[in-house]
C-alpha positions in Angstrom: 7.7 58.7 108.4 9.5 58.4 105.3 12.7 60.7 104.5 12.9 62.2 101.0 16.1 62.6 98.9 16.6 64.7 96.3 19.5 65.6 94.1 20.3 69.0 93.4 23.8 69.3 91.9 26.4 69.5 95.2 23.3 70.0 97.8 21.6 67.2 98.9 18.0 67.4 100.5 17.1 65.6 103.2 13.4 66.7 104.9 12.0 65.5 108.2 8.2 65.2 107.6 6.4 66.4 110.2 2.7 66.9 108.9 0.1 69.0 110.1 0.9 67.4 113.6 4.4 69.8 113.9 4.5 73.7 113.6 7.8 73.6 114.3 10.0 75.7 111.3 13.3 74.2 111.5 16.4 74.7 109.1 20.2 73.1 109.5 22.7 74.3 106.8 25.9 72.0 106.9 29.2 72.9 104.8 32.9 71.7 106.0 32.8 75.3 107.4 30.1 75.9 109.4 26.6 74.3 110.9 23.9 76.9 110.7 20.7 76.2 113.1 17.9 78.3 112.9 14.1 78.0 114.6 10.8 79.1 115.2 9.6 79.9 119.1 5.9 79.0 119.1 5.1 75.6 121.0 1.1 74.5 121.6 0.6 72.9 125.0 -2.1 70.1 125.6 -4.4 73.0 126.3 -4.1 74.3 123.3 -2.7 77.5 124.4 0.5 78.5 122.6 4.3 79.3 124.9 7.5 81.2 124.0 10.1 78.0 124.1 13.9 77.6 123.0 14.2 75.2 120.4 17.9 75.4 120.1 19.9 74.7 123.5 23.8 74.8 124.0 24.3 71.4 126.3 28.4 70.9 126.8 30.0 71.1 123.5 27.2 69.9 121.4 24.2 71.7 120.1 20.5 70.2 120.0 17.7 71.2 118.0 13.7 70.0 118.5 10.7 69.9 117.2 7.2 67.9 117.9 6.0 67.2 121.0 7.0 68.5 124.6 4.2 69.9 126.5 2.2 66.5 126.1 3.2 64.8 129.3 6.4 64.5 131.7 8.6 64.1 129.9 11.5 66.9 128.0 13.1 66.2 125.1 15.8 68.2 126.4 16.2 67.1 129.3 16.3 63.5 127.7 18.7 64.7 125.3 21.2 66.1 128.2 20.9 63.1 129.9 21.9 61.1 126.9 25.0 63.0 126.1 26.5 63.1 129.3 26.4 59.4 129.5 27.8 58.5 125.9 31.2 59.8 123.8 29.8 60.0 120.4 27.1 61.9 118.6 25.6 58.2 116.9 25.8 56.7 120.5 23.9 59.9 122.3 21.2 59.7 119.3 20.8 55.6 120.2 20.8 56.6 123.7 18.1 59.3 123.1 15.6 57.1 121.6 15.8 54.3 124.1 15.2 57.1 126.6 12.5 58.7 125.2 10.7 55.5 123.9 8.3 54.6 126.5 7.4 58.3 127.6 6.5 59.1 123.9 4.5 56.2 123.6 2.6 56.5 126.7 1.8 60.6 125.8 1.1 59.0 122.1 -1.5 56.1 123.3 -2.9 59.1 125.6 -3.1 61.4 122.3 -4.8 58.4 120.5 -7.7 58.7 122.5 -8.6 62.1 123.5 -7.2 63.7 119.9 -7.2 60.5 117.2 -6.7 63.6 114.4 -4.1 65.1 116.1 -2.5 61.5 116.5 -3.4 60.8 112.8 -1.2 63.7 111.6 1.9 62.9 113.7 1.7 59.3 112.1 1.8 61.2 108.4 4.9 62.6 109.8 7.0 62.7 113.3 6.3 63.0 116.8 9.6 64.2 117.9 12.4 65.6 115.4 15.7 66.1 117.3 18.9 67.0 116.1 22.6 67.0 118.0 25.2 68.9 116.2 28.6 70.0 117.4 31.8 70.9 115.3 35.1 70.2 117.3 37.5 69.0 114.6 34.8 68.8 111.8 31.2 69.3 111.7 29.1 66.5 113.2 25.3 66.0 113.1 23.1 63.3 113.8 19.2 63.4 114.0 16.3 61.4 114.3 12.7 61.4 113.8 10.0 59.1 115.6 7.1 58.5 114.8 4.1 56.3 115.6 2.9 53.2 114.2 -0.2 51.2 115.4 0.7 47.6 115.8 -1.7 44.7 115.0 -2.4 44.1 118.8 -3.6 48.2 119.5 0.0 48.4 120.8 1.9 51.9 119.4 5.1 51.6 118.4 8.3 54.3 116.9 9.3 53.7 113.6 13.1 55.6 113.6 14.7 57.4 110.4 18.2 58.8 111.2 20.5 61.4 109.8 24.2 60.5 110.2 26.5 63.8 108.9 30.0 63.1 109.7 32.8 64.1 107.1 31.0 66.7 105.2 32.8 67.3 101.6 30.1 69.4 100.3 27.4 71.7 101.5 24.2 70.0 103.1 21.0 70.6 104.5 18.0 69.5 106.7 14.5 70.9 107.3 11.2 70.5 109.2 7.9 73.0 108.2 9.3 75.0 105.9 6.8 76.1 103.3 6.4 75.0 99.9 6.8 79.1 98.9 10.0 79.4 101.0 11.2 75.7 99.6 11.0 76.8 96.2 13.8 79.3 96.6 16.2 77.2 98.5 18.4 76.8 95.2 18.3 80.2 94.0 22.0 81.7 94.6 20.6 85.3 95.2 18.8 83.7 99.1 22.9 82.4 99.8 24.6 86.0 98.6 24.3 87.5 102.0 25.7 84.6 103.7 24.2 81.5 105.1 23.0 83.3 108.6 20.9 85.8 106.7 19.8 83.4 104.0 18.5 80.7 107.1 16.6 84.0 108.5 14.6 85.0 105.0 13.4 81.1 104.8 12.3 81.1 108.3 10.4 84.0 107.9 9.0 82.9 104.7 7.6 80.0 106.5 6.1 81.3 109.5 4.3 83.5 107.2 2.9 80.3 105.7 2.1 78.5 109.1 0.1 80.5 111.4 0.9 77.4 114.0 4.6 78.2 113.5 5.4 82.1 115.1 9.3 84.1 115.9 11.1 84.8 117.6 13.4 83.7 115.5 16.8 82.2 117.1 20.0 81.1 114.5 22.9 79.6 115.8 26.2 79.4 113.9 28.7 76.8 115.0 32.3 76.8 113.5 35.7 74.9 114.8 36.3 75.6 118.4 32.9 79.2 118.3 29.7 79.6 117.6 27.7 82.8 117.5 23.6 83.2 118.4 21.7 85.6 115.8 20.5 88.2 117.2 21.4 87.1 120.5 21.4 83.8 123.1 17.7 83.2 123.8 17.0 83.0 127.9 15.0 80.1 128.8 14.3 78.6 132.1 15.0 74.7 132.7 11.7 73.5 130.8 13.3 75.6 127.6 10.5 78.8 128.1 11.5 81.8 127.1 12.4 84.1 130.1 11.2 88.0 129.7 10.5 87.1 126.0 6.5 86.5 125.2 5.8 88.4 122.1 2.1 87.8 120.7 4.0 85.9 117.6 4.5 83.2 120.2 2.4 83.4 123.5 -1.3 83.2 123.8 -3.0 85.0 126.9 -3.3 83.1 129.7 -7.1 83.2 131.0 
């Protein structure tokens, strides 16, 4: 996956590509002030049926955000993710950590996807297999993020190609995105989506874009972290310890079991 950049005044753009391969909508708003998080609930199991999940979880002090896959094999992002923090001091460290975790269970559910679903596989290659972000804001606001995705080596092997996002002594305001559509994209610099404040600005583009992706489905959860707080929007998601929704299975999210 390659990372765009573009230049729009004091805002600087930075998008995750996902492809067709991610229906995750994911949006990070980052100013000296605050670090807005706000995300979709729909996830698509190897069956194909469609869950309620968390994609925003509090672990310890820090904040992490996903997207791609998770209900293709053993392994949790999440869990992965914990497990990385608790064992390193620094954001950049828990990011390196994270990969070298998640490396050989990604490839292993990738080299499985290659087979059975080559499309599938084909579009996570055009963009990212897993997107996560850790963000926390003790002193100042810190974020780091990566995005893996697949690359088929010469010898049939599969291996991750990494493109990090290092935010550390933010001067001016930036932001980060995965699925949002090209209609809701096309309003990002307009000053009247930002009048209301950055929580209710986050909310109009996430709705913009599930309208666009019928993959992508709310509820919708925003998190706003500031120095020493943070506050959920509407309210802290429940979710079990594989990051399902508990008592929370709206149709926007949750296919019928059969």
């Amino acid at each position: 996956m390659t990372a765009r950049f573009k230049s729009f005044g004091v805002m600087l753009l930075l998008v995750l590509l996902s492809g067709n391969g991610n229906a995750t909508v994911l949006y990070v708003r980052v100013t000296p002030q605050e670090i807005v998080i706000g995300a979709d609930s729909k996830r698509t199991e190897e069956t194909g049926e469609t869950i309620c999940v968390c994609k925003i979880t509090k672990i310890a002090d820090t904040f992490v955000a996903s997207a791609g896959l998770a209900e293709f094999g053993s392994f949790d992002p999440r869990e992965i993710a914990g497990e990385a923090l608790t064992s390193t001091q620094s954001l950049v460290d828990a990011r390196a950590k994270f990969e070298q975790l998640i490396e050989q269970p990604l490839i292993d559910v990738l080299m499985r996807m290659r087979t059975r679903n080559r499309e599938r596989y084909e579009a996570f290659k055009k963009g990212a297999a897993v997107d996560m972000i850790f963000a926390r804001f003790i002193d100042e606001p810190e974020l780091v993020g990566s995005a893996l995705t697949p690359k088929d080596e010469k010898d049939g092997s599969i291996s991750l190609v990494k493109n990090q996002i290092t935010l550390m002594n933010v001067q001016k305001s930036k932001r980060i995105f995965v699925g949002v559509s090209k209609r809701a994209e096309m309003i990002l610099d307009r000053p009247s989506l930002w009048s209301k404040g950055t929580v209710a600005g986050v909310q109009q583009v996430l709705e913009m874009s599930i309208e666009d992706n019928k993959e992508a489905g709310g509820p919708i959860d925003i998190v706003q972290i500031t120095k020493g707080g943070f506050r959920w929007f509407p309210k802290e998601p429940e979710c079990d310890n594989r990051s399902r929704r508990v008592n929370e299975q709206p149709s926007t999210c949750n296919s019928p079991r059969h």
